[in-house]
FIDRENBA-586935 format. One record per residue (C-alpha): chain; residue number from 1; x negated, y, z negated; residue in three letters. Coordinates in nm, 4 decimals. Example, Ala and Ser with C-alpha at 12.3 -4.5 7.8 and 13.67 -1.06 7.14 Angstrom:
BEGIN
SITE   chain   resi         px         py         pz   resn
SITE       A      1    -1.2300    -0.4500    -0.7800    ALA
SITE       A      2    -1.3670    -0.1060    -0.7140    SER
! end
This chain:
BEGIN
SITE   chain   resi         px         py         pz   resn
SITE       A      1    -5.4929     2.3944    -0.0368    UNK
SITE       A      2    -5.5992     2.3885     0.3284    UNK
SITE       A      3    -5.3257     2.5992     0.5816    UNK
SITE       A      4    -5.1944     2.2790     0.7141    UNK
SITE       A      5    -5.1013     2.1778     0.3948    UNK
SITE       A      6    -4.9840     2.5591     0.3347    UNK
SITE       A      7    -4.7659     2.4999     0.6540    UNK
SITE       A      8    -4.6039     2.2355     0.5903    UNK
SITE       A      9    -4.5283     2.3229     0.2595    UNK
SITE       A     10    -4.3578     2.6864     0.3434    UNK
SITE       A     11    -4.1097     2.4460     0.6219    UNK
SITE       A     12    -4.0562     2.2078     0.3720    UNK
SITE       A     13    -3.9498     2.4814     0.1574    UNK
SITE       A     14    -3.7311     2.6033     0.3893    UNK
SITE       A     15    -3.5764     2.3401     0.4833    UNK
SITE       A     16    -3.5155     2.2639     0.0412    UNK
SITE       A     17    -3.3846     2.5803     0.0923    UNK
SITE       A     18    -3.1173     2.5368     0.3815    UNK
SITE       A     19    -3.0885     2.1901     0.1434    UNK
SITE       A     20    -2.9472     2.3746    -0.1547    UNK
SITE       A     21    -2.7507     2.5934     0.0461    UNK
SITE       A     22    -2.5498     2.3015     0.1413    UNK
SITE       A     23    -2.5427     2.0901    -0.1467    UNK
SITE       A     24    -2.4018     2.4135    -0.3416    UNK
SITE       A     25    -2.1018     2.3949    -0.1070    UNK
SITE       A     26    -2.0333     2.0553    -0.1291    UNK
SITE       A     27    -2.0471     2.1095    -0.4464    UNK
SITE       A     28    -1.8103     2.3588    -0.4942    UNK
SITE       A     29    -1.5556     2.2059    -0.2122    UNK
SITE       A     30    -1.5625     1.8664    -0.4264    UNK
SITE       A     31    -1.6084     1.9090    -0.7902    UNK
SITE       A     32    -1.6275     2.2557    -0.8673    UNK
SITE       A     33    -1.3079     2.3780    -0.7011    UNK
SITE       A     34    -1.1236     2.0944    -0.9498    UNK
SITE       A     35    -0.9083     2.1950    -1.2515    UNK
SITE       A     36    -1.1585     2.0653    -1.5062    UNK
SITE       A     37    -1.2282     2.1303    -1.8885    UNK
SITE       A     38    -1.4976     2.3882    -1.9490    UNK
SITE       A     39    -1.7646     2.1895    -2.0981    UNK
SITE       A     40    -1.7118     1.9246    -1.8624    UNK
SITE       A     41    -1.7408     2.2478    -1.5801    UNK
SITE       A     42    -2.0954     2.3164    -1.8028    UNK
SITE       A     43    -2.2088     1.9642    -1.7938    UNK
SITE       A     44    -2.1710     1.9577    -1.4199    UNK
SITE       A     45    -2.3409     2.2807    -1.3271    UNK
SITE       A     46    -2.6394     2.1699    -1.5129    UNK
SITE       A     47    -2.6779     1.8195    -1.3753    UNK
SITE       A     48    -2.6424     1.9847    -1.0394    UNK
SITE       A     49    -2.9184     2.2127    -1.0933    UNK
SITE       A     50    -3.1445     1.9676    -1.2524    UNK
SITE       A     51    -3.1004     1.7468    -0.9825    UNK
SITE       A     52    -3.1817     1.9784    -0.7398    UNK
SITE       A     53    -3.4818     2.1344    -0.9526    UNK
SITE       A     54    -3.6534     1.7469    -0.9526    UNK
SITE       A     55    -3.5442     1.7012    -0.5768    UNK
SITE       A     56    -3.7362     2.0428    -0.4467    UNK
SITE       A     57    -4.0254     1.9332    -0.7129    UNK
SITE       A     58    -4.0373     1.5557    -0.5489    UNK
SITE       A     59    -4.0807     1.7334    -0.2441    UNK
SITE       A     60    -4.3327     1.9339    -0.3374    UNK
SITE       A     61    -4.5383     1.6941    -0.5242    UNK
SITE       A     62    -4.5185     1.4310    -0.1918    UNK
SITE       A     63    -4.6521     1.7301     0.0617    UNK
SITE       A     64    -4.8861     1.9809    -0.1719    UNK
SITE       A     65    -4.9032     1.7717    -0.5134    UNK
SITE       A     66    -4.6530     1.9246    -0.7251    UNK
SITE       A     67    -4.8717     2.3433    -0.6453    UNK
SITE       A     68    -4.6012     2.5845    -0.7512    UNK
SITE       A     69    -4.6768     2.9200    -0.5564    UNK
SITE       A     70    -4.5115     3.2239    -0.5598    UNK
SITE       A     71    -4.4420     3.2201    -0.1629    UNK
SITE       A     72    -4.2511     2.8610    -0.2365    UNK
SITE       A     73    -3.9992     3.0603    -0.3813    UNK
SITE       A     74    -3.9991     3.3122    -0.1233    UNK
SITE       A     75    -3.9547     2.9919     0.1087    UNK
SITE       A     76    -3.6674     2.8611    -0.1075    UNK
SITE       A     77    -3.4972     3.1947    -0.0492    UNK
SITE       A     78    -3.5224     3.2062     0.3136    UNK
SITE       A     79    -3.4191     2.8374     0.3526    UNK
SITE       A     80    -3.1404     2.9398     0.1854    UNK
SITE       A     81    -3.0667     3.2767     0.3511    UNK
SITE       A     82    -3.0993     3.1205     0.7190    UNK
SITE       A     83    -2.8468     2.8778     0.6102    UNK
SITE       A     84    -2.6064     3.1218     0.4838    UNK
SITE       A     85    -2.6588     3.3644     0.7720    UNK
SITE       A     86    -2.6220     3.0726     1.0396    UNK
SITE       A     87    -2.5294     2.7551     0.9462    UNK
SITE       A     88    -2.2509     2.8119     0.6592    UNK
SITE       A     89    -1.9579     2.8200     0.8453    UNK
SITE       A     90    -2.0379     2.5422     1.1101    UNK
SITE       A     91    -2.1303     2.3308     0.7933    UNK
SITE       A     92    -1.8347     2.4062     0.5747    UNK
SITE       A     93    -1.6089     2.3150     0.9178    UNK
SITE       A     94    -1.7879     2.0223     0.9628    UNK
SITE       A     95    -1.7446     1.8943     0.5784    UNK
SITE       A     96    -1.3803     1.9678     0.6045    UNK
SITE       A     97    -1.3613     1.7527     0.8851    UNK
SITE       A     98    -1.5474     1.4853     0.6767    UNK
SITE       A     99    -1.3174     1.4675     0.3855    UNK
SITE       A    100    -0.9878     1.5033     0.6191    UNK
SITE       A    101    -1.1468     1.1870     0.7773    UNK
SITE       A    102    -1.2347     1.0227     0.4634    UNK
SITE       A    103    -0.9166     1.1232     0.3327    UNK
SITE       A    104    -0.7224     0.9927     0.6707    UNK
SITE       A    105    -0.9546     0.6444     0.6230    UNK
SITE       A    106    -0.8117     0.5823     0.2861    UNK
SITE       A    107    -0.4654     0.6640     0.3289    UNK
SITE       A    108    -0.4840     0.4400     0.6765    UNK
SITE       A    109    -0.6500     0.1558     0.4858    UNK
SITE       A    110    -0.3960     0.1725     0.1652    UNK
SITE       A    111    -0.1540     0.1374     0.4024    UNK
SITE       A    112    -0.2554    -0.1327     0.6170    UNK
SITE       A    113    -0.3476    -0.2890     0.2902    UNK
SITE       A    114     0.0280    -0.2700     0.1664    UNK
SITE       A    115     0.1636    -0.3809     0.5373    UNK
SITE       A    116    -0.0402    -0.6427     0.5709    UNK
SITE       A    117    -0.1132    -0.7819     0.2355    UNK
SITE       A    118     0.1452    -0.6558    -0.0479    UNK
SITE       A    119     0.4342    -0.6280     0.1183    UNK
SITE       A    120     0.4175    -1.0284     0.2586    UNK
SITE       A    121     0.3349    -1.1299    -0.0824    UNK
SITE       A    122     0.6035    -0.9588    -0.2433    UNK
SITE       A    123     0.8648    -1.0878     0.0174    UNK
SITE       A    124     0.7112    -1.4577    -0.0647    UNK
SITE       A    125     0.7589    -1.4347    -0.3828    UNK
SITE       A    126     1.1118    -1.3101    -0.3851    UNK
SITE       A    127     1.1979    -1.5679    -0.0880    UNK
SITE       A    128     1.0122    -1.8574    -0.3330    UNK
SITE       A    129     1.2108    -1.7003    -0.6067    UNK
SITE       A    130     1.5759    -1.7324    -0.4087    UNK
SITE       A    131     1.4433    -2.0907    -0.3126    UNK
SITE       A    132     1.3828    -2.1827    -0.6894    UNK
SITE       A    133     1.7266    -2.0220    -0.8070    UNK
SITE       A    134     1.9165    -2.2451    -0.5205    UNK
SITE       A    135     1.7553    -2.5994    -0.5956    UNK
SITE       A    136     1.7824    -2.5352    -1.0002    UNK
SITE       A    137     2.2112    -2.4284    -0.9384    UNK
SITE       A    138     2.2159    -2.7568    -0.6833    UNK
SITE       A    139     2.0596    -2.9550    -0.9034    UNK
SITE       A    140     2.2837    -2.8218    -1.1954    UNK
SITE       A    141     2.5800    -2.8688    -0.9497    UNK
SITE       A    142     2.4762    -3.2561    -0.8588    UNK
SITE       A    143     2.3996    -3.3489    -1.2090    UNK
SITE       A    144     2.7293    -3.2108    -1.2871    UNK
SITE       A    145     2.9147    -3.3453    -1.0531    UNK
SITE       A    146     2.7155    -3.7139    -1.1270    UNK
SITE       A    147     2.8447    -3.7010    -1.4946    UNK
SITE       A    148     3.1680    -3.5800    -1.3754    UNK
SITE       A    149     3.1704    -3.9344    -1.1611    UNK
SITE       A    150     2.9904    -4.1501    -1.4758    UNK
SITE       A    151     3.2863    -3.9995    -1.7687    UNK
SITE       A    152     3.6036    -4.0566    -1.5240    UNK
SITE       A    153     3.6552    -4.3512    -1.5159    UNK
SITE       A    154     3.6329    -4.3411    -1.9098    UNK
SITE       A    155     3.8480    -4.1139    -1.9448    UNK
SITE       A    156     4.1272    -4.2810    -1.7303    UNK
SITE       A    157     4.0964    -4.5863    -1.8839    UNK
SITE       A    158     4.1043    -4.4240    -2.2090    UNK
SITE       A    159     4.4277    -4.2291    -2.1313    UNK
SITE       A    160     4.5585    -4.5883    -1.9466    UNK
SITE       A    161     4.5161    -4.7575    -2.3330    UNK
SITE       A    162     4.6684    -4.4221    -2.4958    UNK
SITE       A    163     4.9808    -4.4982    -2.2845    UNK
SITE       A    164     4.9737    -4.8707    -2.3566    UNK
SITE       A    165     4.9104    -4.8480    -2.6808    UNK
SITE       A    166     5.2884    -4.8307    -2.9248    UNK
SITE       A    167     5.2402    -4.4973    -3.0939    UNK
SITE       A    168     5.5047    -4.6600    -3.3878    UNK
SITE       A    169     5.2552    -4.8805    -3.4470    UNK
SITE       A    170     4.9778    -4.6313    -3.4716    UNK
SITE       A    171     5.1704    -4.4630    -3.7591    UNK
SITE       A    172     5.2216    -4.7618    -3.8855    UNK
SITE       A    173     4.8743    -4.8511    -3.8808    UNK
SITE       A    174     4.7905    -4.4720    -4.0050    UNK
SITE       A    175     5.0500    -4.4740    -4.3296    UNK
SITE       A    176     4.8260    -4.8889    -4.4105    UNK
SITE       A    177     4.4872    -4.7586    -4.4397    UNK
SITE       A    178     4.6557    -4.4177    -4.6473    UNK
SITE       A    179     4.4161    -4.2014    -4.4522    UNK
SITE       A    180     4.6628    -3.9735    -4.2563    UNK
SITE       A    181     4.8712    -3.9015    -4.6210    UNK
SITE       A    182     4.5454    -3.8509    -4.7533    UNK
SITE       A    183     4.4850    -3.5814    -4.5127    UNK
SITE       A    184     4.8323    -3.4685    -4.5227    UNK
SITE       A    185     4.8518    -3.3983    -4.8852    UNK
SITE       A    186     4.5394    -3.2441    -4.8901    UNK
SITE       A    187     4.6305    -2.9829    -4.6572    UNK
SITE       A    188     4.9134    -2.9142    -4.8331    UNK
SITE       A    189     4.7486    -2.8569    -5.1582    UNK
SITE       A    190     4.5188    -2.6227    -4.9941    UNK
SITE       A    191     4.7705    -2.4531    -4.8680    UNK
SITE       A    192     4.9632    -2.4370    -5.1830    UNK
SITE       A    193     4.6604    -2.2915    -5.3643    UNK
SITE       A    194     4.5815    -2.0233    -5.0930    UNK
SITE       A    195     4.9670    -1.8953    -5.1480    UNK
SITE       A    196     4.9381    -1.8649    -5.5179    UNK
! end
């Protein structure tokens, strides 16, 4: 490995370093700080670490072909240290600032999208849902009131002929064809057997 490469390879390692140092507090501000089951805690700590184990061997294998020294570690550690030493509290400021923003985004955006979407929709369909009750009770009201016009008349000139009509003779007419005795008696009887 020429010193170029050897160069280039202790910054990149640095850098992977400084890398790590970062991604371990993002880490811990977004998933690790969460109330979650233990194995699930488990099963995220070791994805983490494999991913970042493949990332600092991509790395490696694009600038030095995948040559695992023992000053790469060394490298890793002061990446890592310089970070800590200078950069960890401007970086956790700056990725609180990023999620309050992100945060402040989606709470902005949920509620434009209720002010200018839901809400209308909701008032439209109560407003098409008034409109629907009033033309169903006026059209129950005119149909009403349009039979109430068509049976009238019937029922005038049905009480007219009630009035015209001799009610002696009706008996009369009753008592010839037997059926109102008929009924008579019958109710009686029923009667008669209820009491006894």
């Amino acid at each position: 490995m020429s010193l170029t490469v050897q160069l280039q390879t202790m910054l990149a390692m640095v850098a992977m370093g400084g890398w790590i140092g970062m991604a371990i507090d993002t880490y811990s501000r977004l998933i690790r700080g969460r109330s979650w089951n233990k194995w699930i805690t488990v099963i995220n700590d070791g994805l983490f670490w494999i991913l970042q184990g493949l990332l600092v061997f991509y790395v490696l294998l694009q600038i030095n072909e995948g040559e695992m020294r023992f000053y790469i570690l060394v490298a890793l550690l002061c990446g890592y240290s310089c970070y800590r030493a200078l950069l960890f509290r401007i970086y956790l400021k700056m990725l609180e600032a990023v999620i309050q923003g992100v945060i402040r985004t989606y709470r902005f955006l949920k509620a434009a999208l209720f002010m200018l979407v839901i809400n209308p929709i909701k008032e439209l369909l109560k407003f098409l849902y008034k409109l629907c009750m009033m033309i169903v009770s006026f059209s129950i009201t005119v149909i009403f009131f349009l039979l109430k016009i068509i049976y009238t008349p019937f029922v005038w000139i049905g009480r007219l002929i009630w009035r015209l009509v001799p009610k002696e003779k009706l008996k009369k007419f009753y008592n010839k064809l037997g059926f109102y005795k008929k009924v008579k008696n019958y109710i009686k009887r029923w009667f008669t057997k209820k009491g006894s």
